[in-house]
SERO-4910 file (N, C-alpha, C, O; in steps of 0.05 Angstrom, whole numbers):
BEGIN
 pado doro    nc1    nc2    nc3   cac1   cac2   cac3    cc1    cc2    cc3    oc1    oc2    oc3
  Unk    A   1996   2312   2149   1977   2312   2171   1965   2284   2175   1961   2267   2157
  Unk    A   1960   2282   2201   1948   2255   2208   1921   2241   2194   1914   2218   2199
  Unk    A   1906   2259   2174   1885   2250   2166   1883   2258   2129   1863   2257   2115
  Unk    A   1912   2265   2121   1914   2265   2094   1911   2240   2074   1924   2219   2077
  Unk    A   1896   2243   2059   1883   2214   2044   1856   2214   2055   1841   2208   2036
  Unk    A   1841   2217   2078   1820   2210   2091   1790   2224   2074   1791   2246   2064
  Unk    A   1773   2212   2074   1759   2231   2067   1747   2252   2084   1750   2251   2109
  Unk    A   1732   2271   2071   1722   2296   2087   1721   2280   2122   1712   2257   2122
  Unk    A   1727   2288   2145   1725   2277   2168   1702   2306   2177   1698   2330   2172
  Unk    A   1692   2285   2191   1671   2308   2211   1672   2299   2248   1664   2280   2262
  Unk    A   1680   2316   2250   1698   2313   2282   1678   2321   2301   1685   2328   2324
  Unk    A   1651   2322   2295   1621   2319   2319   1617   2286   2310   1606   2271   2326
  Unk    A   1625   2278   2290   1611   2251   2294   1628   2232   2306   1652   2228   2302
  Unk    A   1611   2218   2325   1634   2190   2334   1641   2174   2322   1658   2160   2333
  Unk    A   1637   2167   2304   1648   2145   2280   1671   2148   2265   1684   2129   2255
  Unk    A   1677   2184   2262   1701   2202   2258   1728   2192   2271   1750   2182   2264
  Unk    A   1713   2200   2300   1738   2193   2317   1743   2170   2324   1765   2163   2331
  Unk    A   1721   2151   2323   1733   2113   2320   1753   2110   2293   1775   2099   2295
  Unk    A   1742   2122   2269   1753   2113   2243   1796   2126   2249   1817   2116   2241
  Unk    A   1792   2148   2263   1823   2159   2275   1827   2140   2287   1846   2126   2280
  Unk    A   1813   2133   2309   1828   2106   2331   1840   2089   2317   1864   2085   2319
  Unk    A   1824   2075   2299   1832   2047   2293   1853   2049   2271   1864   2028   2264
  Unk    A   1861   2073   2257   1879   2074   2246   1899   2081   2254   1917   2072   2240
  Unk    A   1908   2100   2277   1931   2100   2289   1933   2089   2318   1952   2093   2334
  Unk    A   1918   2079   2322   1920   2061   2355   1924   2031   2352   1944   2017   2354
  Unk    A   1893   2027   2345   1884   2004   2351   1857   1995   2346   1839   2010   2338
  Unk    A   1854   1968   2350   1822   1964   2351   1807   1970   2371   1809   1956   2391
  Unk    A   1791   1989   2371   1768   1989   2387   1766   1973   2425   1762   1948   2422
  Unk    A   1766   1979   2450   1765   1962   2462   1736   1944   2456   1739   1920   2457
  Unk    A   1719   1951   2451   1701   1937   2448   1686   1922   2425   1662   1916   2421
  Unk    A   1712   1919   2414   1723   1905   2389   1742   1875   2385   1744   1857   2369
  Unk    A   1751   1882   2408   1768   1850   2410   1748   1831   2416   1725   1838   2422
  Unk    A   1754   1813   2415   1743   1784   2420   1715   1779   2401   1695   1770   2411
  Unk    A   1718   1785   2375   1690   1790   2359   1689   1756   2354   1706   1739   2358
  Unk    A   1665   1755   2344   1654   1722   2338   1641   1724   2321   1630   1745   2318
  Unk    A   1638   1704   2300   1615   1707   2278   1639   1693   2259   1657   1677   2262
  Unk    A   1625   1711   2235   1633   1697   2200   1660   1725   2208   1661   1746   2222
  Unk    A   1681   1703   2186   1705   1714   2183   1720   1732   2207   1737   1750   2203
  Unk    A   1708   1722   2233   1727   1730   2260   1740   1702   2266   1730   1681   2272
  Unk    A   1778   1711   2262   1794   1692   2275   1799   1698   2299   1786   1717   2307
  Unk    A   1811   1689   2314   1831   1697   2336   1823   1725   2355   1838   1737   2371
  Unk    A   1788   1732   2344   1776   1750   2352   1776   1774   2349   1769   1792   2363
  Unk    A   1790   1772   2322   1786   1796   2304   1776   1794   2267   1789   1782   2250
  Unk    A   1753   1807   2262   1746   1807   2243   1764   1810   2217   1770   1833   2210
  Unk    A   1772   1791   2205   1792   1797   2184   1784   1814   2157   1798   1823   2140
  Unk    A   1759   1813   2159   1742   1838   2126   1735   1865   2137   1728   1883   2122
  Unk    A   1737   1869   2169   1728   1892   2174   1761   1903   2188   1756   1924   2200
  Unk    A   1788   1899   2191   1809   1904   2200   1823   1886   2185   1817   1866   2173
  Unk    A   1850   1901   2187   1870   1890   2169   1893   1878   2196   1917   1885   2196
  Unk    A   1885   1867   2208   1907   1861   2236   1922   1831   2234   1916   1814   2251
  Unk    A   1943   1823   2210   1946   1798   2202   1963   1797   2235   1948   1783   2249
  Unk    A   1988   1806   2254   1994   1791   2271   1971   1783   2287   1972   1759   2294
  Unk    A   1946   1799   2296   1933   1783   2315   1917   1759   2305   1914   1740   2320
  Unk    A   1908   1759   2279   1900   1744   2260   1914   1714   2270   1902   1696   2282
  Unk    A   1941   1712   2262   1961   1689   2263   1972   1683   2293   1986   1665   2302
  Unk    A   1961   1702   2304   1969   1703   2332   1997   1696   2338   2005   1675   2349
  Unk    A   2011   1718   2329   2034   1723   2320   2050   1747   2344   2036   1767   2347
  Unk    A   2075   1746   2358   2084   1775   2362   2106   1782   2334   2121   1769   2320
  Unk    A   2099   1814   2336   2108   1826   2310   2145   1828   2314   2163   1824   2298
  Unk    A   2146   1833   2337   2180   1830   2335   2193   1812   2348   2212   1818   2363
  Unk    A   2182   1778   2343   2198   1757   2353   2189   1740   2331   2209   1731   2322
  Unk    A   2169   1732   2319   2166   1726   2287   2179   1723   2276   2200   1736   2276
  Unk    A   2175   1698   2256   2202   1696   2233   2191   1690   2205   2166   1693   2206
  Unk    A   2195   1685   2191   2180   1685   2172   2171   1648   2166   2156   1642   2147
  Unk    A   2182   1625   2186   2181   1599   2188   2149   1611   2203   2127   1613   2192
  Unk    A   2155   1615   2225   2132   1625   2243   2108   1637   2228   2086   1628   2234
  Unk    A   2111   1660   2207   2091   1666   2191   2075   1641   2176   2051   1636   2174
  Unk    A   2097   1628   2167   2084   1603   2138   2075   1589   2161   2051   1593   2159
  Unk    A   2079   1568   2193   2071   1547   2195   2041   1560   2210   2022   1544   2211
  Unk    A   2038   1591   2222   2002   1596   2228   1992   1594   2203   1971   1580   2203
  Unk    A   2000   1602   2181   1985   1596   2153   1973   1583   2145   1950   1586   2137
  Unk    A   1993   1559   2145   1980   1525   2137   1966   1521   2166   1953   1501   2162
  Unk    A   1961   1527   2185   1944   1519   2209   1918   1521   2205   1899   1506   2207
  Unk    A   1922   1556   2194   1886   1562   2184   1877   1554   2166   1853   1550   2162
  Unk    A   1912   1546   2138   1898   1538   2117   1875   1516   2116   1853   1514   2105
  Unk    A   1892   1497   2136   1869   1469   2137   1849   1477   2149   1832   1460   2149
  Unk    A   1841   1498   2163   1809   1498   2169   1794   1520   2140   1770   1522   2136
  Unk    A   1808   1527   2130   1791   1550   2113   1804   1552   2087   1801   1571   2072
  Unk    A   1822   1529   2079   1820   1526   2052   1789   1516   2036   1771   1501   2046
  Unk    A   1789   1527   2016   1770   1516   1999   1762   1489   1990   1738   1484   1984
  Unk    A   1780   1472   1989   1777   1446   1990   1767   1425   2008   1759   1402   2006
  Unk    A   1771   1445   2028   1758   1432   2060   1728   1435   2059   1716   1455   2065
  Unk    A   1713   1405   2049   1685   1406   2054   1668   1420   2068   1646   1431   2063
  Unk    A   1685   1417   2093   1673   1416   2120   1681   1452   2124   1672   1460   2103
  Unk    A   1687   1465   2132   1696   1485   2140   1713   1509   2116   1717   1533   2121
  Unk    A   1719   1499   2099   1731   1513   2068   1716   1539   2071   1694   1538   2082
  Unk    A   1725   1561   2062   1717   1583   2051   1739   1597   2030   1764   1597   2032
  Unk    A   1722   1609   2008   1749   1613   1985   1758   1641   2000   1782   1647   2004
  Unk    A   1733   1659   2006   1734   1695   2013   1753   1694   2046   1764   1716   2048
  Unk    A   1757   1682   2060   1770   1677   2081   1799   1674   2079   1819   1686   2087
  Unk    A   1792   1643   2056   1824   1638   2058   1842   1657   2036   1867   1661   2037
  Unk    A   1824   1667   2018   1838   1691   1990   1849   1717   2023   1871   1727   2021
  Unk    A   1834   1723   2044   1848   1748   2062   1866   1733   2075   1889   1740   2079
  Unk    A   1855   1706   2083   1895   1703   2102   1915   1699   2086   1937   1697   2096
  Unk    A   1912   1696   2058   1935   1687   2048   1949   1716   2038   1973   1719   2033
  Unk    A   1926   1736   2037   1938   1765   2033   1949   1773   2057   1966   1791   2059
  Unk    A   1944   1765   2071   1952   1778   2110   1981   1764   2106   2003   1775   2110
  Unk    A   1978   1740   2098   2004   1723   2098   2027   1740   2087   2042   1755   2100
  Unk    A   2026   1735   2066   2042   1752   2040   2056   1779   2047   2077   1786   2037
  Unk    A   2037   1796   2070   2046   1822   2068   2061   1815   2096   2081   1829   2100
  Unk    A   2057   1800   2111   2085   1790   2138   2099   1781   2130   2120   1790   2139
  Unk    A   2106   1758   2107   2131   1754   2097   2149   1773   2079   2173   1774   2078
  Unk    A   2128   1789   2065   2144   1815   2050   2154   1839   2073   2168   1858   2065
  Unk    A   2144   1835   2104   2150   1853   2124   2183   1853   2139   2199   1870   2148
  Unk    A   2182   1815   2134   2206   1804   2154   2231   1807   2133   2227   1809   2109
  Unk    A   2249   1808   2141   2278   1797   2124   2282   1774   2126   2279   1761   2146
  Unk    A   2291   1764   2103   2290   1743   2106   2318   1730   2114   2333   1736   2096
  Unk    A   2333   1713   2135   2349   1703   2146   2372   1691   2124   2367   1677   2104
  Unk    A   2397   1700   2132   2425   1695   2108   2424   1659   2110   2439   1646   2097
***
């Protein structure tokens, strides 16, 4: 069933049926374009797990060259070493977002 694993769901509350949306749809429409701490490309990367929109990536024209060079793009703004802009909690999720698109693609003979 569509909500096995989930915990107890209560289907009067609306938070119920957002928490269904965003796991088999999508994000929220009034959810895109978020701003703040740890929103890339206008999606919150600690509150959604969305690494193509993240990398701003399409999922079936992607390659895994394409995965690594958005990587190093963000790396230089949100590696840790970067005085200026570094975060360790940012760059430790894109490099997990990373990881799981290259473990997604095949990799080319």
């Amino acid at each position: 069933m569509a909500t096995d694993g989930m915990d107890k769901l209560n289907f009067g509350e609306k938070q119920t049926w957002e928490k269904l949306y965003r796991k088999w749809i999508d994000i929220l429409p009034d959810e895109t374009n978020e701003e703040g701490y740890g929103c890339i490309n206008g999606s919150n990367i600690f509150k959604y797990f969305r690494p193509w929109q993240v990398f701003n990536l399409d999922s079936k024209t992607a390659t895994q060259d394409d995965i690594k060079t958005a990587f190093r793009q963000l790396s230089k703004i949100y590696h840790p070493d970067n005085q200026e802009t570094g975060d360790r909690k940012i760059f430790e999720r894109l490099t997990q977002m990373s990881n799981s698109l290259i473990a997604a693609i095949p990799k080319k003979s």
